[in-house]
C-alpha positions in Angstrom: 17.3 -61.5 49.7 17.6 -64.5 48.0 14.2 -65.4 47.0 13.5 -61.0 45.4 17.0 -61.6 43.7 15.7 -64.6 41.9 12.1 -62.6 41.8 13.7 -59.6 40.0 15.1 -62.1 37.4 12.0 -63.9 36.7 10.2 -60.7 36.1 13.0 -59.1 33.9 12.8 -62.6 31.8 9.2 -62.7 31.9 9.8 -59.3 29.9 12.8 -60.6 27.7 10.7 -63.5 26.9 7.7 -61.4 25.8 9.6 -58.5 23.9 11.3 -61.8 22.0 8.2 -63.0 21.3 6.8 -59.7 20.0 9.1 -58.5 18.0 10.6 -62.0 16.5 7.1 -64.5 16.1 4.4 -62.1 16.4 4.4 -59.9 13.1 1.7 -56.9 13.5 1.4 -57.0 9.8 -0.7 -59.9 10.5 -3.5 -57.6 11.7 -3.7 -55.2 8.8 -6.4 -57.8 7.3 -8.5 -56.8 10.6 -8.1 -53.7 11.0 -9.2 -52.7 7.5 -11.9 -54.8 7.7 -13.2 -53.1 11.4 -13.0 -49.7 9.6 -15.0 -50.7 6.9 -17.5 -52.2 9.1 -17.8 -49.1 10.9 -17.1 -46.2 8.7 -17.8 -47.9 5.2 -14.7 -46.9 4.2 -12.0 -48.4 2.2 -8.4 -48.1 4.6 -5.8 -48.7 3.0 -1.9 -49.2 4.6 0.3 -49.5 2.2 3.6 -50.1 3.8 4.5 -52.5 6.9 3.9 -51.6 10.5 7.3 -51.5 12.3 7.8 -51.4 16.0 10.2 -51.3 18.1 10.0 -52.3 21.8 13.3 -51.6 23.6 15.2 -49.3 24.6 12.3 -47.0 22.8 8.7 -47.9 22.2 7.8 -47.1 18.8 5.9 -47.4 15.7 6.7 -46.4 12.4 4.1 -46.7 9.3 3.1 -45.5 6.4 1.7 -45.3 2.8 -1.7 -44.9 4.5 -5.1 -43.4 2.9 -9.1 -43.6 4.5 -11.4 -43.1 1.1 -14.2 -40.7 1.1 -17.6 -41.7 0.5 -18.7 -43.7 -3.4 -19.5 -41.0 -5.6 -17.4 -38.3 -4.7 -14.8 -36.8 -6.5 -11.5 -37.2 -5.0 -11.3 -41.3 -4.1 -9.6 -40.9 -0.8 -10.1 -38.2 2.5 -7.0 -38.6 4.2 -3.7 -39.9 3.1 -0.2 -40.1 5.3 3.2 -40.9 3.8 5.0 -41.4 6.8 4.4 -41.3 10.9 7.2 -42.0 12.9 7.1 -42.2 16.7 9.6 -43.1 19.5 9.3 -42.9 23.1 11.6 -44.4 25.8 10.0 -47.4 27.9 12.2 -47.1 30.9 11.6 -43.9 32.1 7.9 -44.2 31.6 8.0 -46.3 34.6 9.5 -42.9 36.6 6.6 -40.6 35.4 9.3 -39.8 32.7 8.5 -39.1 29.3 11.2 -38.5 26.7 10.6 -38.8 22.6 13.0 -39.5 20.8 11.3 -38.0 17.5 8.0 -37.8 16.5 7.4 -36.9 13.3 4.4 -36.8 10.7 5.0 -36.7 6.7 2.7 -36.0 3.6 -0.5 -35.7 5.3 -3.8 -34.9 2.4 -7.0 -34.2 3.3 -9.3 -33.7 1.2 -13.1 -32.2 1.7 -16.1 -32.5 -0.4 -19.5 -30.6 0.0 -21.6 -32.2 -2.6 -24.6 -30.4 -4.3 -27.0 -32.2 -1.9 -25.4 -31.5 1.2 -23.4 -34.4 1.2 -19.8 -34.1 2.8 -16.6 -36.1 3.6 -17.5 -36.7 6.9 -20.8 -38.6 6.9 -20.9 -41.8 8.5 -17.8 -41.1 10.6 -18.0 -40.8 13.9 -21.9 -42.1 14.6 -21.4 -44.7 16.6 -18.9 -42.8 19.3 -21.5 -39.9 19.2 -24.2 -42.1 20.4 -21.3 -43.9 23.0 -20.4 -40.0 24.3 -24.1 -39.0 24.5 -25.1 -42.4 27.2 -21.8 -41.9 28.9 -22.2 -40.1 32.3 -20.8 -36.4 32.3 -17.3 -35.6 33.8 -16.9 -32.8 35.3 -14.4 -30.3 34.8 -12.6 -29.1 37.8 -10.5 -26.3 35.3 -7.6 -27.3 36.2 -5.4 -30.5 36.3 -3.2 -31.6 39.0 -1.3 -33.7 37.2 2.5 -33.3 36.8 5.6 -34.8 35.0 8.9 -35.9 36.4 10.3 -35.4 33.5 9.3 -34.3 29.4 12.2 -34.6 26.8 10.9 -34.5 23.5 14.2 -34.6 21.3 12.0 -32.9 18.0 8.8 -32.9 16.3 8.3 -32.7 12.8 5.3 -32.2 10.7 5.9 -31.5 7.1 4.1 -31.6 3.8 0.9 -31.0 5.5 -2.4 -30.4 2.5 -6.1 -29.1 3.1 -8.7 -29.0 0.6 -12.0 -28.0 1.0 -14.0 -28.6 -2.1 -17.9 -27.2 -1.9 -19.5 -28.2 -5.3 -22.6 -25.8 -3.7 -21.0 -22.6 -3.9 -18.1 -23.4 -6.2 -15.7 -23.0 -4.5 -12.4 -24.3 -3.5 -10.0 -23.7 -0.8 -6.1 -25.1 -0.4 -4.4 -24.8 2.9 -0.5 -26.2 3.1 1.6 -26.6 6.2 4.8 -26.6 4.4 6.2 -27.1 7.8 5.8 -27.0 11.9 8.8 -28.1 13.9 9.5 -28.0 17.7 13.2 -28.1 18.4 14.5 -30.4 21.7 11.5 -29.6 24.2 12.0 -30.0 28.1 9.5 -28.7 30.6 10.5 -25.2 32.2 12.8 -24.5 29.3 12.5 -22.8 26.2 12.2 -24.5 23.0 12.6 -23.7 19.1 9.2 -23.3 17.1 9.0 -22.5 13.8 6.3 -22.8 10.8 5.4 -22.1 7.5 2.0 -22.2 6.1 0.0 -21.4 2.7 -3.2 -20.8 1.3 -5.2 -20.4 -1.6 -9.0 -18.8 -1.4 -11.3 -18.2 -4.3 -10.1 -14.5 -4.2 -7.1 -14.4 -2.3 -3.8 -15.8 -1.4 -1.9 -16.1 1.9 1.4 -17.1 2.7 2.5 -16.8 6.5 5.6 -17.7 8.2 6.9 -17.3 12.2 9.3 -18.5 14.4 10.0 -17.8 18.2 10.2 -19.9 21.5 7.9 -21.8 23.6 7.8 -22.9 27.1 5.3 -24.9 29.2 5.8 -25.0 33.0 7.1 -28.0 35.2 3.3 -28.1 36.9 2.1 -28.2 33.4 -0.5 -24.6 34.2 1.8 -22.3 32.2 2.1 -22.0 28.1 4.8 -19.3 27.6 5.1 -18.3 23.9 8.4 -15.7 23.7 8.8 -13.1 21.0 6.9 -15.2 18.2 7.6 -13.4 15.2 5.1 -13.4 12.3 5.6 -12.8 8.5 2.1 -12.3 6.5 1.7 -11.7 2.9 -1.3 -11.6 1.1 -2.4 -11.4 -2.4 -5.6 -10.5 -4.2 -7.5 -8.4 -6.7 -9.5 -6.6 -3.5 -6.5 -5.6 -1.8 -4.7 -2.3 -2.4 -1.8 -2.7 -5.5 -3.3 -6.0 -5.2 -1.3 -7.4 -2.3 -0.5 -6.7 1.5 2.3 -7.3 3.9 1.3 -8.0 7.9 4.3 -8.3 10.3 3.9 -8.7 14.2 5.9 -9.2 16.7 4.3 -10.7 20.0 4.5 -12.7 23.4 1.4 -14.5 25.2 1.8 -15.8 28.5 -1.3 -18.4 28.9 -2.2 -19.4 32.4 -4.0 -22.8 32.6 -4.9 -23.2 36.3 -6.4 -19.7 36.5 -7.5 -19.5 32.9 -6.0 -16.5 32.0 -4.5 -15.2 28.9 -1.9 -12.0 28.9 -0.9 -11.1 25.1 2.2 -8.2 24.2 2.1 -6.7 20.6 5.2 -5.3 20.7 4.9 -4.5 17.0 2.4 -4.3 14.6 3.1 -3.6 10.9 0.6 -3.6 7.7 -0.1 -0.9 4.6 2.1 1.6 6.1 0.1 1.1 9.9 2.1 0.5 12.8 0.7 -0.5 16.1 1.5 -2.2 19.4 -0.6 -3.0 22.5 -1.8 -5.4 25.2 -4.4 -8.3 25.5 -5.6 -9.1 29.0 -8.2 -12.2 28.5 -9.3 -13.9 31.4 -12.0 -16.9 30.2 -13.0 -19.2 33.4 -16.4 -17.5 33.7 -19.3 -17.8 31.6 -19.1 -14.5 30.0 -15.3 -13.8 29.0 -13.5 -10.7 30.1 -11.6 -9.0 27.9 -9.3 -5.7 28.3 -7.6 -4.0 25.3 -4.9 -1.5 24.6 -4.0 -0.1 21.6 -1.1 2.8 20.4 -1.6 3.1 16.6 0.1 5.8 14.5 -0.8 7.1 11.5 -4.3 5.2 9.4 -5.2 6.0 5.6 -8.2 3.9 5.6 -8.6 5.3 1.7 -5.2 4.1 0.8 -6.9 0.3 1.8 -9.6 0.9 -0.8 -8.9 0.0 -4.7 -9.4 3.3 -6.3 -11.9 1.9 -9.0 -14.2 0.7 -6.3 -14.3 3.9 -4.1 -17.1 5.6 -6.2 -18.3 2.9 -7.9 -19.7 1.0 -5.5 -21.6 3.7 -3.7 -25.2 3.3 -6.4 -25.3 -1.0 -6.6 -25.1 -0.4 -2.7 -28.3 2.1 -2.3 -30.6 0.1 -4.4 -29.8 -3.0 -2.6 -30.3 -1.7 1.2 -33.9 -1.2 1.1 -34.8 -4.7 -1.0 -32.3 -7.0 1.0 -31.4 -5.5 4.2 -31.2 -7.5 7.6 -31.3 -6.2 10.4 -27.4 -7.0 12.3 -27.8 -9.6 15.2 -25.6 -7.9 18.0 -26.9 -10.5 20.5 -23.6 -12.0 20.6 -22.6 -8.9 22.1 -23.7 -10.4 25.4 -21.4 -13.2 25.0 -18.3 -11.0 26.2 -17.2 -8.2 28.2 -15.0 -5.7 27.0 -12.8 -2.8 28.0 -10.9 -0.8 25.2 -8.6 2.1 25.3 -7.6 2.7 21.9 -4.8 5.9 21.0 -4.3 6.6 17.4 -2.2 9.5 16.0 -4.3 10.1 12.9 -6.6 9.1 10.5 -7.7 9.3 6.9 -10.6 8.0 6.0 -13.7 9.1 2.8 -11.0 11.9 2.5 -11.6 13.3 6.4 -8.6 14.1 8.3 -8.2 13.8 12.1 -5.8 13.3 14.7 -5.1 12.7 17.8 -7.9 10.1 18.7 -8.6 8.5 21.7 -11.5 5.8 22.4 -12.7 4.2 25.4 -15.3 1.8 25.1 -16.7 -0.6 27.9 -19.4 -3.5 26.7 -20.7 -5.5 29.2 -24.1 -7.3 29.6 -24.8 -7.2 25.6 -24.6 -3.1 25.9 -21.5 -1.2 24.4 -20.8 1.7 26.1 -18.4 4.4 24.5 -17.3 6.9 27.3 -14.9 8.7 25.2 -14.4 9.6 21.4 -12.4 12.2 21.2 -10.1 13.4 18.5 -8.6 17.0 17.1 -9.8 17.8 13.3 -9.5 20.7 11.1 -8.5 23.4 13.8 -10.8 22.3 16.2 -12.1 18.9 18.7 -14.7 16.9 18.5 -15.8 14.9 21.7 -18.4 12.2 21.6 -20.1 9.7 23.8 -22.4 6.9 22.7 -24.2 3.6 24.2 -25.3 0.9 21.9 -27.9 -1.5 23.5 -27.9 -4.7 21.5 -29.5 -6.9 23.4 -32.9 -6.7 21.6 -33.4 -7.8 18.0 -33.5 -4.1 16.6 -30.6 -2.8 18.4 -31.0 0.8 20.3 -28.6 3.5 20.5 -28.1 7.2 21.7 -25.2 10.1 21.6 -24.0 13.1 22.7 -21.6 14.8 20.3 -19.8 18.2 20.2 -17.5 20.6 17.7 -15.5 23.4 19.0 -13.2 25.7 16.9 -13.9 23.6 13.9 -12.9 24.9 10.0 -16.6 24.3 8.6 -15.8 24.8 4.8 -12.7 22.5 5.1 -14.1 19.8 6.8 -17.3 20.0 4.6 -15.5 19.6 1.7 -13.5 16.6 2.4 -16.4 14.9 4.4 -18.9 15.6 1.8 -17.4 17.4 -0.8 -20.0 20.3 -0.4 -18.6 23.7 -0.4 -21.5 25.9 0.7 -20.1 27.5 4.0 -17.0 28.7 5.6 -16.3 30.0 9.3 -15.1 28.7 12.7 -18.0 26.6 13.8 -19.3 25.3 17.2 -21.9 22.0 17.2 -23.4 20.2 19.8 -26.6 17.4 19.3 -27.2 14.7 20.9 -29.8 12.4 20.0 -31.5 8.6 20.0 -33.1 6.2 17.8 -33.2 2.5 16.9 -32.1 0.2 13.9 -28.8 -0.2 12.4 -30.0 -0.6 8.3 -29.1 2.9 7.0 -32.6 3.8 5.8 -34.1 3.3 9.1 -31.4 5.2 10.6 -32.0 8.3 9.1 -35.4 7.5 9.4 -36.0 6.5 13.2 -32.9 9.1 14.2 -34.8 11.3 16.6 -32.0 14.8 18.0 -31.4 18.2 18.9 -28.9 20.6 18.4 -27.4 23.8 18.5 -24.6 25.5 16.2 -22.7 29.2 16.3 -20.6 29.3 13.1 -18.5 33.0 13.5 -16.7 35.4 11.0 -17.6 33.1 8.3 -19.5 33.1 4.5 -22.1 31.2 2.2 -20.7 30.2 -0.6 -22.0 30.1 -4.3 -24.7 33.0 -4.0 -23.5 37.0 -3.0 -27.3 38.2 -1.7 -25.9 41.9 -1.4 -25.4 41.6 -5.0 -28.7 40.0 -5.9 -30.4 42.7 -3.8 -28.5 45.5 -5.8 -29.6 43.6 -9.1 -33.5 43.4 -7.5 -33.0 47.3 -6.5 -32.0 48.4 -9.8 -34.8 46.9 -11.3 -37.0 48.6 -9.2 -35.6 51.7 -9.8 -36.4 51.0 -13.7 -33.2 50.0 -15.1 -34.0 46.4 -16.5 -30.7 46.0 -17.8 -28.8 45.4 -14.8 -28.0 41.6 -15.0 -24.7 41.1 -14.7 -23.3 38.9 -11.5 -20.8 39.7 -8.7 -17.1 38.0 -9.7 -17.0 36.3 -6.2 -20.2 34.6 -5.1 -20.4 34.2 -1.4 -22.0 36.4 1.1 -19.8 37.5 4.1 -21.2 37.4 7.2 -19.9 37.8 10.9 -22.0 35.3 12.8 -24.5 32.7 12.3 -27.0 30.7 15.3 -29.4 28.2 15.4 -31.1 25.5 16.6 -32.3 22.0 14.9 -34.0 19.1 15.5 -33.9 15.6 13.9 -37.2 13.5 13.4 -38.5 10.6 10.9 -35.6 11.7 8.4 -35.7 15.7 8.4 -33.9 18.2 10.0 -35.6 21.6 10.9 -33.9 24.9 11.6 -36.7 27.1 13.1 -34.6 30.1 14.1 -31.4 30.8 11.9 -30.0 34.0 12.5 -27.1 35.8 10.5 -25.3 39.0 10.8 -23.1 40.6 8.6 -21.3 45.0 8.5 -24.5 44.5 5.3 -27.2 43.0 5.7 -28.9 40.6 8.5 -30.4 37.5 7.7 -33.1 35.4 9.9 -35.4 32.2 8.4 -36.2 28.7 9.0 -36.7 26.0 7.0 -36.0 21.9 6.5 -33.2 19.9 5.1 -34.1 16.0 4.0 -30.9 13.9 5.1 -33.2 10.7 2.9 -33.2 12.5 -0.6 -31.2 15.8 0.7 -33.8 17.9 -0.2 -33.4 21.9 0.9 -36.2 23.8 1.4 -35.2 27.3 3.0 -37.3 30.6 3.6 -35.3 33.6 4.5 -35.9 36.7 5.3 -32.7 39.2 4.6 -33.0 43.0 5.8 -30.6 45.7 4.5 -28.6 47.7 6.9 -25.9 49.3 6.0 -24.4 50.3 2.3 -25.0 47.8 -0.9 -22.0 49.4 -2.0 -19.8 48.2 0.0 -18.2 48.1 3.7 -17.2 51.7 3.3 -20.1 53.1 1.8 -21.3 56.3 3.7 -24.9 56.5 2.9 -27.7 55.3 4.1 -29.1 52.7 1.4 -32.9 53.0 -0.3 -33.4 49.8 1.0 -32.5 50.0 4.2 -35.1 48.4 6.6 -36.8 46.9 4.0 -37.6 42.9 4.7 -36.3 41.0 1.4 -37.3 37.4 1.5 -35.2 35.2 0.5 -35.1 31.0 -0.9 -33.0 28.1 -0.8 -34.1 25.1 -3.4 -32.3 22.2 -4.7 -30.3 19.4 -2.9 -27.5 19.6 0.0 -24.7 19.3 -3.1 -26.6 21.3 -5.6 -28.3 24.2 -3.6 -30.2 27.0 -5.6 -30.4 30.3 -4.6 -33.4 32.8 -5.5 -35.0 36.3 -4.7 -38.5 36.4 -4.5 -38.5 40.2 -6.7 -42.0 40.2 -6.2 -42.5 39.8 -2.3 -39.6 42.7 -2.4 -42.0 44.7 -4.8 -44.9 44.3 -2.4 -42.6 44.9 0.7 -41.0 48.1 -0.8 -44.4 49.5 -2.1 -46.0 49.1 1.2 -43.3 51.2 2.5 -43.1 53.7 0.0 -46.8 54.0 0.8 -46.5 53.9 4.7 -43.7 56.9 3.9 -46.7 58.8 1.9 -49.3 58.2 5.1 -46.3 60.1 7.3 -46.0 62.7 5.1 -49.8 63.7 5.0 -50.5 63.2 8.1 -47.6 65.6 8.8 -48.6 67.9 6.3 -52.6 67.8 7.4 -51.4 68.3 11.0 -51.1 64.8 12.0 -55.1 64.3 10.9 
């Protein structure tokens, strides 16, 4: 007992003797020479520490420095990359012996970094880092098991503080120059398996916006070190900028994320979701151990006015500069990365406003896996009626691939027309189905490579901007010889009770081979082409008389009844132009009037 009394003492003034020594004769201070010398040899950089080192050995371990800058390369702009004002660090020695770790403080002050991209490609960070490259690439691997086994007694951090924290990224290539500022990031007393304070407050300045962001909740990390438990981490986002609606926006969430390190899981909460007037919440299942990552979504979102996002001086303005770019510089869109991640999203949203169309009610569910996006639902209500859509997206080539199967019921044509495209050309309850393939994304090749088929049944419904009963009386009146009837109908749109057809869809055109149209008047059949490239119309129609010109009520039987009329639409989807073809009515009606005459001599010869 003796002999490990006297052994315990000799160690402990082995210790003494060597903290003594430390901290009274040896002066750190005296290696500031070497060390700046070492960087420079290495880097070819000038470091620079302005202030002296101080450390502290018992009953904490600790350094405290400052005053401290690394320079960036001769010839750039700003003379130094980094500068520190203060770093301040404590840990308790004793403990460390029991796998215990407790800071006292640790704390970081008036850290500047700044980047330069020069013109030639130049940047801040050349000639750092070389040498450990080369060390890292003959190193042998290490393996990653994915999860760690080791564990802490004990973690008592008593604060961390880092304040005054500046980014700038300066690129004389494009420029362009970006600020970032962590005002400040500060952990409150931290212990493992308990909550702890966290709170920052952060800043930046872009060439064409502004952010400022703020949040503050609670974090935890579990005794076995597998668990990162971040609790109702609120989030304050503001951002500024010419492109932004009333040139600024306000983005507020609320959310918890459970991250599980052992089985590489991530589990996110959006309990609430605020910007322009949007309010959302969800959940965000990620689970990334594999190769590919998996991902499940949900998403409740009320009410969306996409146009409300827009600047109103850009909405029309940009649609021309746009159209004569596409053809001249489009790229075809990589969606290769889509095989980097699996996906599963069920999206709700309560409405949404967007190029002035209104729908509600929308639910999506999409499934990507393998580098192919597969929509299995798109449904929504709109303008009286549904639509219900499915699509698949294959973008695992370099021209991606896609087809869809989409249907109307019950739908309010006219209004939905006019908001969508702001055509007003027909009116009725309409029913739509087509479903259809093609390949490329750029929007001339989509209309060009679309290739679909269709149906429609629009009932009790009208054309608007031509009354055909009334150009037919104008057409009959001439005919009868009085060429000074002229004068147009007061409401221009033709009534009708039903209209069918079929289309198809190829290299950019869509052809209607068999329209057919009833109305109490007249009924109408033709076919003809409509160019979704330059929107083109080119209709023939063929419009037969049978009942009274006059009118609904009229009681007698009209001249032209029977008699084939045809019938032309010219111009362009938003400009259409309707015409009578007088003389193919002449030729029709004369070849009846003479068909009549056959009758009657044939009747009047006895049928000879």
């Amino acid at each position: 007992m003796k002999f490990l009394k006297w052994f315990l003492i000799t160690i402990l003034g082995l210790f003494l003797a060597v903290v003594v020594y430390v901290t009274v004769i040896f002066d750190p201070n005296d290696f500031k020479p070497q060390i700046v010398d070492l960087v420079k040899q290495e880097t070819g950089r000038e470091l620079k520490i302005g202030s002296d080192l101080s450390w502290t050995f018992f009953p904490s371990l600790g350094i405290e420095l400052g005053d401290i800058s690394l320079s960036n390369p001769s010839g750039f702009e700003n003379a130094s990359m980094i500068a520190v004002n203060q770093v301040v660090a404590e840990v308790a020695l004793m403990p460390l012996f029991k796998k215990e770790v407790e800071i006292s403080q640790l704390n970081l002050d008036g850290l500047t970094l700044t980047l330069e991209t020069q013109k030639d490609g130049r940047n801040s960070f050349d000639g750092l880092g070389d040498k450990q490259s080369a060390n890292n690439q003959t190193s042998s691997p290490v393996e990653d098991s994915g999860s760690s086994n080791a564990t802490l007694a004990k973690l008592d951090i008593g604060g961390i503080a880092i304040t005054n924290t500046k980014i700038t990224n300066i690129d004389h290539q494009s420029a362009t120059e970006q600020v970032f500022a962590l005002k400040e990031l500060t952990l409150g007393r931290f212990q493992l398996g308990q909550f702890a304070a966290l709170k920052y407050e952060f800043s930046a300045v872009l060439p064409d916006m502004e952010l400022m962001s703020q949040g503050q909740g609670q974090i935890k990390i579990a005794q076995d070190l597998n668990t990162v438990t971040i609790n109702e981490f609120v989030v304050k986002n503001q951002l500024k900028g010419a492109s932004l609606p009333n040139g600024q926006l306000q983005a507020d969430l609320n959310t918890s994320v459970v991250v599980a390190l052992d089985k590489q899981t991530m589990n996110l909460v959006l309990s609430s979701f605020r910007a322009a007037n949007i309010n959302a919440s969800g959940s965000l299942d990620v689970a990334y151990g594999k190769k590919v990552p998996n991902i499940v979504a949900k998403l409740e979102v009320g009410d969306v006015d996409l146009d409300a996002l827009l600047p109103a001086d850009t909405q029309k303005a940009t649609d021309k500069p746009q159209q004569t770019q596409s053809s001249a510089n489009a790229v075809e869109p990589d969606l290769t990365a889509m095989k980097s991640v699996n996906l599963d999203v069920d999206v709700r949203v309560k409405s949404v406003k967007v190029a002035n169309l209104r729908t509600q009610n929308w639910v999506m569910q999409l499934v990507m896996q393998g580098g192919v996006a597969n929509m299995k639902q798109l449904s929504a209500d709109l303008y009286g009626g549904k639509i219900a859509a499915s699509a698949k997206i294959d973008g695992r080539n370099k021209v991606a691939q896609y087809q869809f199967d989409k249907r109307l019921s019950g739908v309010d044509i006219r209004a939905l027309l006019i908001d969508m495209a702001e055509v007003d050309m027909l009116d009725g309850t309409a029913n739509f189905k087509v479903a259809g393939k093609g390949k490329s994304l750029l929007p001339d090749n989509l209309k060009k490579n679309l290739v679909a088929n269709g149906q429609f049944e629009i009932a009790d419904g009208a054309i608007h901007g031509v009354n055909i009963p009334q150009m037919i009386r104008q057409a009959k009146a001439k005919l009868s010889g009085d060429m000074s009837s002229g004068a147009g109908a007061t409401v221009q749109k033709t009534d009708f009770t039903s209209m069918t057809g079929s289309f198809n869809i190829a290299k950019g055109v869509v052809s209607n081979p068999d329209l057919d149209m009833s109305s109490p008047l007249i009924r109408l059949k033709g076919k003809g082409t409509a160019n979704i490239i330059n929107q083109a119309l080119d209709y023939k129609l063929t419009t037969s008389v049978v009942g009274s010109l006059e009118g609904q009520g009229g009681d007698q039987r009209d001249a032209l009844y029977g008699v084939e009329i045809p019938f032309a639409i010219k111009g362009t989807m938003t400009e259409p132009k309707f015409s009578l073809d007088t003389k193919a009515l002449l030729d029709s009606k004369l070849k009846e009037e003479t068909n009549k005459l056959k009758d009657s001599l044939f009747k009047k010869f006895g049928g000879l």
